[in-house]
C-alpha positions as CSV (number, residue, x, y, z in Angstrom):
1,X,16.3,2.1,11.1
2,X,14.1,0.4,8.0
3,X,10.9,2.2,6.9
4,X,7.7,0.5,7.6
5,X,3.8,1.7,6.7
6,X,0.8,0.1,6.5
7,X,-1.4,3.0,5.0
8,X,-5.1,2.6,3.3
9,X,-5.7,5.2,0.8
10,X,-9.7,6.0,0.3
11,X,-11.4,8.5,-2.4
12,X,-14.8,8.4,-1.9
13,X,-17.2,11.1,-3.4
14,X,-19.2,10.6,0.4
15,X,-17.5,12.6,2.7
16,X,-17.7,10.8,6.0
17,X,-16.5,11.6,9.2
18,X,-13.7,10.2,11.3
19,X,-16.3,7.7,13.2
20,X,-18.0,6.9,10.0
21,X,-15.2,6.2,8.4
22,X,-13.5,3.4,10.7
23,X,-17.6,1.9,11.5
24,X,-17.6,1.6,7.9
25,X,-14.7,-0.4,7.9
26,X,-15.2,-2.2,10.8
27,X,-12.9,-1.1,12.9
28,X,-13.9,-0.8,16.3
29,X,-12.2,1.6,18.5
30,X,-13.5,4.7,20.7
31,X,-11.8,7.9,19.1
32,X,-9.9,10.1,21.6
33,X,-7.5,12.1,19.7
34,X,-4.3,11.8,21.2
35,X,-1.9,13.6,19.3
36,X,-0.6,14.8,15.7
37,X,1.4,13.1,13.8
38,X,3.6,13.7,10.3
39,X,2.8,10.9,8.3
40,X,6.4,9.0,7.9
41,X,5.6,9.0,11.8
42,X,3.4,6.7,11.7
43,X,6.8,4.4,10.7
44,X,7.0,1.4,12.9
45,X,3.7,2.2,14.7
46,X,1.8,-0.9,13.7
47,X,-0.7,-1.0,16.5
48,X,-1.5,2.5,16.5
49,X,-4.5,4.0,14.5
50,X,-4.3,7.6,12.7
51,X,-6.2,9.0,10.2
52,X,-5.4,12.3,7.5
53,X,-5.8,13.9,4.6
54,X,-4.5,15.0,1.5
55,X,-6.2,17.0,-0.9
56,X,-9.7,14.5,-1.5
57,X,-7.6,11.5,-0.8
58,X,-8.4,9.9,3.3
59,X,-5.0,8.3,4.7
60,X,-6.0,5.8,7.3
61,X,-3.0,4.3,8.9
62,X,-2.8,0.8,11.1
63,X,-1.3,-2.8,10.9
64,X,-4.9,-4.4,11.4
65,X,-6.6,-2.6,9.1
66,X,-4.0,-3.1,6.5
67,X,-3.9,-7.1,7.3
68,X,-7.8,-7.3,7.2
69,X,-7.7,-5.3,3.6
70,X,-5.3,-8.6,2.5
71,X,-7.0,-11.3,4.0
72,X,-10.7,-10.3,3.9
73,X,-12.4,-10.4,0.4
74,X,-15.2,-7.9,1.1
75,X,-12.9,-5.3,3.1
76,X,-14.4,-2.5,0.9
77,X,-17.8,-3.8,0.8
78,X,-19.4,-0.6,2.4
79,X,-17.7,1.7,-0.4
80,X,-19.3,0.7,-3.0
81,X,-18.4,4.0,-5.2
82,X,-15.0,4.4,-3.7
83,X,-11.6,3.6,-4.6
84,X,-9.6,1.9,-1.8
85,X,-5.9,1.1,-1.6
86,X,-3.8,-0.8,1.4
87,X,-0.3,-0.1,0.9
88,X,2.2,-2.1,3.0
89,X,6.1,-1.2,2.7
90,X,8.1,-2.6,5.5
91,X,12.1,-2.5,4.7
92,X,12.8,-4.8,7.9
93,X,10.9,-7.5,7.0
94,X,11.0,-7.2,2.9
95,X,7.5,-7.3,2.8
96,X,6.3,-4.9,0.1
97,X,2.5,-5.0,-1.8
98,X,-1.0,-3.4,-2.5
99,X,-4.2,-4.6,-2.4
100,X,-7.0,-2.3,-4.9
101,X,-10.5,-2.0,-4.4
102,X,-13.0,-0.4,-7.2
103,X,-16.5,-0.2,-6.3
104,X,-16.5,-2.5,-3.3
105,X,-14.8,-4.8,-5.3
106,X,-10.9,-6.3,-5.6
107,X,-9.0,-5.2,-8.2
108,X,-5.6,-6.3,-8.0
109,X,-3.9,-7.8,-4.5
110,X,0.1,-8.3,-4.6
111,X,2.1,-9.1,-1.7
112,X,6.0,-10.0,-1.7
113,X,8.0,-11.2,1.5
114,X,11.1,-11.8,0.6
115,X,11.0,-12.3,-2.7
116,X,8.3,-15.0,-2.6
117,X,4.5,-13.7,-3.2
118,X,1.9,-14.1,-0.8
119,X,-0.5,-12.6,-2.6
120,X,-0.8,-12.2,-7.1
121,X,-4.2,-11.8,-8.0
122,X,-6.4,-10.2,-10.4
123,X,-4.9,-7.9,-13.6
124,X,-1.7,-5.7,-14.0
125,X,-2.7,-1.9,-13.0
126,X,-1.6,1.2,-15.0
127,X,1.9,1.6,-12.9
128,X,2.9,-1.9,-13.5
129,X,2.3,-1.8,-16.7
130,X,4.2,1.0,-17.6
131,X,7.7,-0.1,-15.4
132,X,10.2,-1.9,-17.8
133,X,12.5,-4.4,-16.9
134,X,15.0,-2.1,-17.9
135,X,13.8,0.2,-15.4
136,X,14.0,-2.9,-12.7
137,X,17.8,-4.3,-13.1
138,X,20.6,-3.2,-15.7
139,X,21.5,-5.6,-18.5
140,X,24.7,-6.6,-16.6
141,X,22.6,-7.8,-13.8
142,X,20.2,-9.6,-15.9
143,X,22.7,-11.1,-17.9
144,X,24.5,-12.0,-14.5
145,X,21.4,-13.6,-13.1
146,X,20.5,-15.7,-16.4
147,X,24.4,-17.4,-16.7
148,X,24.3,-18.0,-12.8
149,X,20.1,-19.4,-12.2
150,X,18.8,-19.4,-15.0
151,X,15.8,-17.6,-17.2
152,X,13.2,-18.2,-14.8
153,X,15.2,-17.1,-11.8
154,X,15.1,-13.6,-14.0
155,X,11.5,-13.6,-14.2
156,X,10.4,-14.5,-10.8
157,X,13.4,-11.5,-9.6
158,X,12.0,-8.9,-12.2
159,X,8.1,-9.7,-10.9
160,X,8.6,-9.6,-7.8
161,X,11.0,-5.9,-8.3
162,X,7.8,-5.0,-10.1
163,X,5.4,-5.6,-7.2
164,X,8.0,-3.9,-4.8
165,X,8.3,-0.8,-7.5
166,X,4.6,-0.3,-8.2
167,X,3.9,-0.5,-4.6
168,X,6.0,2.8,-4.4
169,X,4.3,4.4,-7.5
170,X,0.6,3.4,-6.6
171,X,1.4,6.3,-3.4
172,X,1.6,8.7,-6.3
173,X,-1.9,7.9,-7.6
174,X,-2.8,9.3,-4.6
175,X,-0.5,11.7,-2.6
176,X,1.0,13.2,-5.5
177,X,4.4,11.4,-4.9
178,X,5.9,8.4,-5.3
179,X,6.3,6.4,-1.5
180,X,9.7,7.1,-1.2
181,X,9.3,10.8,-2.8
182,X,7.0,12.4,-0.4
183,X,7.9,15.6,0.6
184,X,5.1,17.7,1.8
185,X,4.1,17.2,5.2
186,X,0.8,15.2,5.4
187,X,-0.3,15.5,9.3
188,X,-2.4,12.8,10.8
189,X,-4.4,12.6,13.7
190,X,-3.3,9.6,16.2
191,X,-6.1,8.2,17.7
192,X,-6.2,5.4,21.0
């Protein structure tokens, strides 16, 4: 079975509760907790909503949510001293990317489906910056895939590696781990 999560990661210096939370981002939905849930759980549960925390970092996980973060330019609008970040990793249908909000504002929104971008806007952050293309593909392969498409098949392959890699790393900036590193149990509350 692939690996698929759509997870929004919020720091906010407000504290708001559960309610507050989803009215501030325009979610509507009555809260009933249902159940607990680890977060790789939450894997392949698209239409399901559940929210958590780790350390001062608030994990709000569902496929809407995560879709609305990509598509609507103001999704952080009501935070504006808050730093927001959709994450979407889904193995099955090579769709890998990250959308950053500052301040209410969009930093940076990439989005690769297989291999081809959705979404490239705004600047390079910190943990695409630092991956090399070394770090990306070997030589061999690079050398492989410059005699058999050509240069610019090599740089469309290396961004789009990039996007999928700083997808994973971006987790770190707020869970401590990279994506595919988590270790520690981070329990979320399914709501419905």
């Amino acid at each position: 079975m692939s690996f698929r999560l759509n997870a929004i990661f919020i720091l906010d210096k407000e504290y708001s509760s559960d309610e507050e939370l989803l009215k501030k981002l325009n979610h509507k939905t009555k809260l009933v907790p249902k159940a607990t849930a680890d977060f790789f759980e939450t894997n392949n549960r698209w239409n399901k909503l559940f929210i958590g925390m780790m350390g001062n970092c608030r994990i709000v996980c569902n496929g809407k949510l995560i879709n609305r973060a990509f598509e609507e330019p103001d999704f952080a609008a009501a935070f504006p001293q808050a730093e927001l970040a959709g994450v979407i990793w889904d193995e099955a249908a090579e769709t890998f990317g990250f959308v950053l909000f500052k301040n209410g504002k969009t930093v940076r929104k990439v989005l690769v489906a297989a291999g081809e971008f959705e979404f490239d806007q705004g600047f390079a952050i910190d943990e695409e910056t630092k991956i090399k293309d070394e770090d990306l593909l070997d030589e061999d392969e690079m050398e492989d895939i410059v005699e058999d498409e050509g240069k610019d098949a090599l740089k469309a392959i290396l961004k789009s590696e990039r996007a999928i890699h700083t997808t994973n790393q971006l987790v770190k900036r707020y869970l401590g781990a990279n994506l595919v590193e988590i270790e520690e149990e981070v329990m979320m509350e399914e709501y419905g």
